[in-house]
KOLNUTOR-929662 format. One record per residue (C-alpha): residue number from 1; residue in one letter; x negated, y, z negated. Coordinates in steps of 0.25 Angstrom, whole numbers. Example, Ala and Ser with C-alpha at 12.3 -4.5 7.8 and 13.67 -1.06 7.14 Angstrom:
BEGIN
SITE   k r     x     y     z
SITE   1 A   -49   -18   -31
SITE   2 S   -55    -4   -29
% end
This chain:
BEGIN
SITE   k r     x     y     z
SITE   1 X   163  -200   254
SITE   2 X   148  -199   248
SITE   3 X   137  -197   257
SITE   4 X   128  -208   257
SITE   5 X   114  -204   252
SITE   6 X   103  -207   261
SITE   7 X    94  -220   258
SITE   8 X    83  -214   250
SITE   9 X    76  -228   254
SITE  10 X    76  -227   268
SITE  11 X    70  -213   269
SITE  12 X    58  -215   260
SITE  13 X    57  -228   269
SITE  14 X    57  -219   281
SITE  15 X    47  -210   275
SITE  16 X    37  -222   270
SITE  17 X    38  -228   285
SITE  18 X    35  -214   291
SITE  19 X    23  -212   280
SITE  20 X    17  -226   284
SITE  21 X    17  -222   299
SITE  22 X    11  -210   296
SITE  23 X     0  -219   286
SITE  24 X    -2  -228   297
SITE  25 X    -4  -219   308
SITE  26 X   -13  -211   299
SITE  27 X   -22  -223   296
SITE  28 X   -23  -225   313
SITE  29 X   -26  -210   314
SITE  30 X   -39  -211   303
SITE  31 X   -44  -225   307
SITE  32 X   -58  -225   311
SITE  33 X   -60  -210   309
SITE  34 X   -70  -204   303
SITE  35 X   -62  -194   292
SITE  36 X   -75  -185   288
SITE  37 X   -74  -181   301
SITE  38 X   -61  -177   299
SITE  39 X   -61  -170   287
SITE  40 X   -72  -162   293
SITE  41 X   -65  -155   305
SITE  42 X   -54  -152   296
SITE  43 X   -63  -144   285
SITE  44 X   -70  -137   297
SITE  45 X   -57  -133   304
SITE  46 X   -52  -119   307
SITE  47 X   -38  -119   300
SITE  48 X   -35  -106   305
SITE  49 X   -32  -112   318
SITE  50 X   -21  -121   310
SITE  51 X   -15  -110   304
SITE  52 X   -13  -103   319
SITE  53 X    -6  -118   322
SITE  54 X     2  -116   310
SITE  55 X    10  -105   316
SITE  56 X    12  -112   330
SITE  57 X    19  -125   321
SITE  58 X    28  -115   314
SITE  59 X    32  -107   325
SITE  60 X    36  -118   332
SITE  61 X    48  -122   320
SITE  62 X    53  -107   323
SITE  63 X    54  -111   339
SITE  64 X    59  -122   335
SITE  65 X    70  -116   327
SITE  66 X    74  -106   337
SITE  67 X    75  -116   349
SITE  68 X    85  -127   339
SITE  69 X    95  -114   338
SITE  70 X    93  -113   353
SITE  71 X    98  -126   354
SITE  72 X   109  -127   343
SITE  73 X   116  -113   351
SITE  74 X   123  -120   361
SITE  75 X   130  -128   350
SITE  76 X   135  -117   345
SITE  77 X   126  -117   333
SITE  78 X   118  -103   331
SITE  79 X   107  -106   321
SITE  80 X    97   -96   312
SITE  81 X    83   -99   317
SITE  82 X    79  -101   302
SITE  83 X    91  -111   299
SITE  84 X    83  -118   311
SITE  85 X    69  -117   306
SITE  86 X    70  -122   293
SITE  87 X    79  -134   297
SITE  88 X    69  -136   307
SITE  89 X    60  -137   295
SITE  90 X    65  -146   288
SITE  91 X    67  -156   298
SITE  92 X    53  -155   300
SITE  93 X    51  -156   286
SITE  94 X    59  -169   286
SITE  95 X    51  -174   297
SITE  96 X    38  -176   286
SITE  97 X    46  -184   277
SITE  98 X    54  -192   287
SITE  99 X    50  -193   302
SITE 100 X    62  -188   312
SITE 101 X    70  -185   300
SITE 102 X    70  -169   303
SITE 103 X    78  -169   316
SITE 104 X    91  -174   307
SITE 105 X    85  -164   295
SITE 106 X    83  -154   303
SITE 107 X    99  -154   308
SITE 108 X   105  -158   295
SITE 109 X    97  -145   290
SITE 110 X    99  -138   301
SITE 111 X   116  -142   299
SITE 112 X   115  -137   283
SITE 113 X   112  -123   285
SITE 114 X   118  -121   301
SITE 115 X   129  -130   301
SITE 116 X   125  -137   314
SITE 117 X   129  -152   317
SITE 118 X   118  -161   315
SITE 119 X   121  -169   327
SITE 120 X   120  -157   336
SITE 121 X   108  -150   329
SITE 122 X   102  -164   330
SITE 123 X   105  -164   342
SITE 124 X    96  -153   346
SITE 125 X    86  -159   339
SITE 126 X    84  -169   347
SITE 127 X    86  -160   359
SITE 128 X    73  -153   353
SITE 129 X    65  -164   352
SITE 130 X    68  -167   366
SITE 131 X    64  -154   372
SITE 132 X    52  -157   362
SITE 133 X    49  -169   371
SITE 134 X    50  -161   382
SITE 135 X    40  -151   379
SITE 136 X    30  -164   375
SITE 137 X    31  -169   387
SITE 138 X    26  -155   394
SITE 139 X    15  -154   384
SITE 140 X    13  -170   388
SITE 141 X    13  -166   404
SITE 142 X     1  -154   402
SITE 143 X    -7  -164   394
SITE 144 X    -7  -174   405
SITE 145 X   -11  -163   414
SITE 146 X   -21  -157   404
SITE 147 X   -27  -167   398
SITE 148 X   -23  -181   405
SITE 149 X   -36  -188   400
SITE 150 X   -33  -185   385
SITE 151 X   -18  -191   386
SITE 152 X   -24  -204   392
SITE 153 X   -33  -206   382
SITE 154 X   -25  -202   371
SITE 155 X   -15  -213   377
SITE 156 X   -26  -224   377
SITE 157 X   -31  -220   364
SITE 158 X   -17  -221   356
SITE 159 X   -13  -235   362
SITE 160 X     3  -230   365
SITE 161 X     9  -239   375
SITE 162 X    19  -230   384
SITE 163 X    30  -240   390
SITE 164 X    37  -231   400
SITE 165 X    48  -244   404
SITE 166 X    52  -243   387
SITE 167 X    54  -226   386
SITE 168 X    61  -230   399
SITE 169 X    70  -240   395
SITE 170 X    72  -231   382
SITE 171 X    75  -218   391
SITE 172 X    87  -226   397
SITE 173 X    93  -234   386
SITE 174 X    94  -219   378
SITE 175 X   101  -214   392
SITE 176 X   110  -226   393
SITE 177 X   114  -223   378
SITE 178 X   117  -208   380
SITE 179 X   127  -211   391
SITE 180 X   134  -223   384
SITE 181 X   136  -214   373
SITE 182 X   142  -204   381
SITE 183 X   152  -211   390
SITE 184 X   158  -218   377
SITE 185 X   155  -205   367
SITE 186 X   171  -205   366
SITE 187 X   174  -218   362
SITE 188 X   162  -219   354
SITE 189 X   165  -207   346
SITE 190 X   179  -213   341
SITE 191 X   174  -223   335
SITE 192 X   175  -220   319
SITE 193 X   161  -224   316
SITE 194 X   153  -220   330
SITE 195 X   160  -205   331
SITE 196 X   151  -199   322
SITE 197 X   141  -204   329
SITE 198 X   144  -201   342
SITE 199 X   147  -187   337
SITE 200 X   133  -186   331
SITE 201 X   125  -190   344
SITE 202 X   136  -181   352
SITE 203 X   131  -167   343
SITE 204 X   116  -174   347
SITE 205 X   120  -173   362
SITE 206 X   126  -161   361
SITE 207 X   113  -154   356
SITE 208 X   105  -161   365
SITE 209 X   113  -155   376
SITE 210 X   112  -141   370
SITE 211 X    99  -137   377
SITE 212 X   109  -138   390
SITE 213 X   117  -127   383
SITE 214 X   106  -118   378
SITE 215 X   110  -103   379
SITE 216 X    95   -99   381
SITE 217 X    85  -108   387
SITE 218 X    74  -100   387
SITE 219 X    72   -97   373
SITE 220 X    74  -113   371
SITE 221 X    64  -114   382
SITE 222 X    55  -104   374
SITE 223 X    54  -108   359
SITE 224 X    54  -124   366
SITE 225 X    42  -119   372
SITE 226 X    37  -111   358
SITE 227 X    39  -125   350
SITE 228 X    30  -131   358
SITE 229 X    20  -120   361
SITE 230 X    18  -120   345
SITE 231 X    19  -133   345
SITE 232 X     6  -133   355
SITE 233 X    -3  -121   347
SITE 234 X     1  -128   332
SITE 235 X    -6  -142   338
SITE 236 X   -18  -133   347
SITE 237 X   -23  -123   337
SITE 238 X   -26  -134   327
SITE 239 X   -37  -138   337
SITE 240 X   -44  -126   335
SITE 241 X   -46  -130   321
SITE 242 X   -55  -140   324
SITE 243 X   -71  -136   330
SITE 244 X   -69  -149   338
SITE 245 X   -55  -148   344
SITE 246 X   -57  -132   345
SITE 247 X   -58  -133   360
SITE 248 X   -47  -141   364
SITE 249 X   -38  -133   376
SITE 250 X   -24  -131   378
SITE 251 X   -22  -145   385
SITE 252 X   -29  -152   374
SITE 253 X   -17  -144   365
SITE 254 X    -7  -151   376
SITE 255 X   -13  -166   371
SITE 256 X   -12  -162   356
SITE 257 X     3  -157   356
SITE 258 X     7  -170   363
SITE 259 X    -1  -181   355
SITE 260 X     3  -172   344
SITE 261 X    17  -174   348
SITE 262 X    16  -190   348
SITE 263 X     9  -191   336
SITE 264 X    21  -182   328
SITE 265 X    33  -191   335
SITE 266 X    29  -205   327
SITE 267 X    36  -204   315
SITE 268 X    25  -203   305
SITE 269 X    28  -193   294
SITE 270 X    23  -179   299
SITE 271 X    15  -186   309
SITE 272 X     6  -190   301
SITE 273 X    -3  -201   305
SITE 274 X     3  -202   319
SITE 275 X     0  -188   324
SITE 276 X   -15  -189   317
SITE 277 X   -15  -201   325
SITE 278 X   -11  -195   339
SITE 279 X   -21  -184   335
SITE 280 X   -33  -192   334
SITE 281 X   -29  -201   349
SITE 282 X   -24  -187   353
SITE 283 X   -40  -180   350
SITE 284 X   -46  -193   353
SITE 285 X   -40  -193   368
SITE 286 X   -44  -177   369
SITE 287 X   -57  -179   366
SITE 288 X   -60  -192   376
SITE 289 X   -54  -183   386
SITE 290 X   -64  -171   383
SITE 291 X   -76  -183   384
SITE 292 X   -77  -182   366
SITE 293 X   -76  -193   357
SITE 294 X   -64  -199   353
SITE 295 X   -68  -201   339
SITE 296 X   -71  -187   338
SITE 297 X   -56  -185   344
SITE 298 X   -49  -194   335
SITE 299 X   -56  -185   323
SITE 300 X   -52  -172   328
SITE 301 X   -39  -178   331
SITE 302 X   -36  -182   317
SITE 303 X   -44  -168   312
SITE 304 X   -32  -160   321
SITE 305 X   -21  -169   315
SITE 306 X   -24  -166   302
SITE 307 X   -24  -154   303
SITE 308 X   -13  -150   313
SITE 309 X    -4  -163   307
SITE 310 X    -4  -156   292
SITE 311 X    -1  -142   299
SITE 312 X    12  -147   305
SITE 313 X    16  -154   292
SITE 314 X    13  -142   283
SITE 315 X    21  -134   294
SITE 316 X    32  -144   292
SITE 317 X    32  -143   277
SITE 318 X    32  -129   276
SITE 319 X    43  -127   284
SITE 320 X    50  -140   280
SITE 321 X    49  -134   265
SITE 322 X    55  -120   268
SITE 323 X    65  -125   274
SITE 324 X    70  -132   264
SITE 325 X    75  -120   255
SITE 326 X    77  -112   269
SITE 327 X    87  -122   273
SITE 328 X    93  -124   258
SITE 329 X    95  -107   259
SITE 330 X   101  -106   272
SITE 331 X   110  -119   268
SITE 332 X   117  -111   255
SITE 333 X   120   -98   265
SITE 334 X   128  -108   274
SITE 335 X   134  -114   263
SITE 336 X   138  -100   255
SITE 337 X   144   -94   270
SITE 338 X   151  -106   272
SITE 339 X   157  -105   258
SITE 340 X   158   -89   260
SITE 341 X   167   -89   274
SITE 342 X   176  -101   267
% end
């Protein structure tokens, strides 16, 4: 039977809603800003300082890469750490064109030059991301300790409206769902149009579970910890580009990784717009808690977003773009030692 090709329609419809997000945000971020301002403390700033983050954001992939072959172990798949990087790669790559398209790039690549299931790989994905969550939420817990009165105000300032009874309500719906599904997993999965199905969200369980089964915990526990130490110094460093954020501390660094974080995780395409937005409430809630204006705040927030936003994207193209002949050479080796052993 022919494979049915994607709808070409609903992709550039994807990509024009996640650009328009990204417009709109954009325009919020710039509205009632002065932009000489702007365009001044980016021709005075100290590059250099960029560059040294540069390193962090692409240390950080090789991490990364390392850990996901931790993870895929238990499964019985034993990966090459480059196989890993460069499919990481793309998937981040894929990220700029369509938002949380990479996870499911990212294994189909992944599955094209290693041969791991898709659903299981998937699976540790998703298992990543929660770990990810995780260590958020630690960098979340010594920003309330260090800097208590920035998190307020950046909460006042940006207008979110937390409702604990829905996330709730949410948490126990998803719980219900994953016991129904495996008290009836059997009779689901005879079902001719569900078994597939069930077989798909069985391999995502099943790497989900493998941090349970990992042979060494404490190198998963290291490069976890490496991500997000790099993930730290990429954000912080840029801050001694600017003479006017050149004095923030190591707990400011704490408030910028996490209202970086949230900015990053609406689906705007690269984050754009939306993490130039959290910037500039991010800066504007760190300098009312220093006693500084919060205009001034909201122009040195945008300044660092545009300048550290372009340096994660150019990291992300330029891996994303090796990886695309990486990927396509490590795919023929498979396919000629595949067609050598039959």
């Amino acid at each position: 039977m022919e494979k049915k090709s994607k709808n070409p329609l609903k992709s550039i419809l994807t990509i024009v809603i996640s650009l328009a997000f990204a417009g709109f945000f954009l325009w919020l971020a710039l509205k009632g800003l002065d932009f000489k301002v702007i365009k001044a403390s980016l021709a005075k700033a100290n590059y250099l300082w960029v560059l040294f983050a540069s390193v962090f954001g692409i240390l950080a992939y090789w991490f990364r890469a390392i850990r996901w072959n931790l993870m895929l172990e238990p499964m019985g798949h034993k990966i090459s750490n480059s196989n890993s990087l460069w499919s990481i790669s793309f998937g981040y790559l894929m990220n700029l064109t369509i938002p949380r398209s990479g996870e499911v790039a990212r294994a189909t690549a992944l599955y094209g030059v290693e041969k791991v299931p898709v659903d299981k790989s998937f699976g540790t994905i998703i298992l990543e991301r929660v770990v990810d969550l995780i260590c958020m939420l630690g960098f979340l817990g010594l920003t309330l300790i260090f800097k208590y009165e920035a998190i307020l105000a950046f909460y006042q300032n940006s207008g979110v409206n937390i409702n604990p009874e829905k996330i709730l309500f949410g948490v126990l719906i998803l719980a219900a769902g994953t016991v129904l599904f495996f008290v009836f997993k059997k009779r689901l999965a005879d079902v001719p149009f569900l078994g597939k199905i069930v077989n798909f969200i069985d391999g995502i369980f099943q790497g989900l579970t493998t941090i349970f089964k990992l042979k060494e915990k404490g190198k998963f526990i290291f490069y976890t910890l490496g991500i997000w130490i790099c993930y730290y110094f990429a954000a912080y460093l840029v801050c001694f580009a600017l003479p006017e954020t050149s004095n923030f501390t190591i707990a400011d660094g704490f408030f910028i990784i996490v209202v970086g974080t949230l900015g990053m995780i609406i689906p705007a395409s690269g984050g754009i717009g939306a993490f130039n937005l959290a910037m500039k409430f991010g800066f504007m809630a760190l300098f009312i808690s220093m006693g500084k204006s919060a205009e001034l705040g909201g122009e040195m927030g945008l300044t660092y977003s545009f300048i550290s936003l372009p340096l994660q994207i150019t990291i992300m193209l330029v891996m994303g773009l090796i990886s695309i002949p990486m990927l396509a050479k490590a795919r023929e080796k498979t396919v000629s030692h595949k067609e050598f052993n039959n």
